[in-house]
C-alpha positions in Angstrom: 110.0 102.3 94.1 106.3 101.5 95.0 103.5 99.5 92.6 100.9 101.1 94.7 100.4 104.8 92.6 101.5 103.3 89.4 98.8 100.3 89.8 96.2 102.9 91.5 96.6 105.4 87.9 96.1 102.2 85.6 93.0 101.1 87.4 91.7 105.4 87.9 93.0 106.3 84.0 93.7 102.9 81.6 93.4 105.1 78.6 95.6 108.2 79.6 97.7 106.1 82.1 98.4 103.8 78.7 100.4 106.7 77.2 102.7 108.1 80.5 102.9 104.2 81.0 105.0 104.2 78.0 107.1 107.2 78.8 107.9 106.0 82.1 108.8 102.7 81.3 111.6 104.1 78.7 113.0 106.2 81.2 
């Protein structure tokens, strides 16, 4: 479990991040 590509995606992509963001949290 590492922060560091999750964090690194939000900061590169907020806007398409925002939406695999909310897949990968329900999983």
């Amino acid at each position: 479990m590492t922060p560091s590509p999750t964090k690194e995606v939000m900061s590169s992509a907020p806007t398409i991040s925002r939406r695999p963001r909310e897949e990968f949290a329900e999983k």
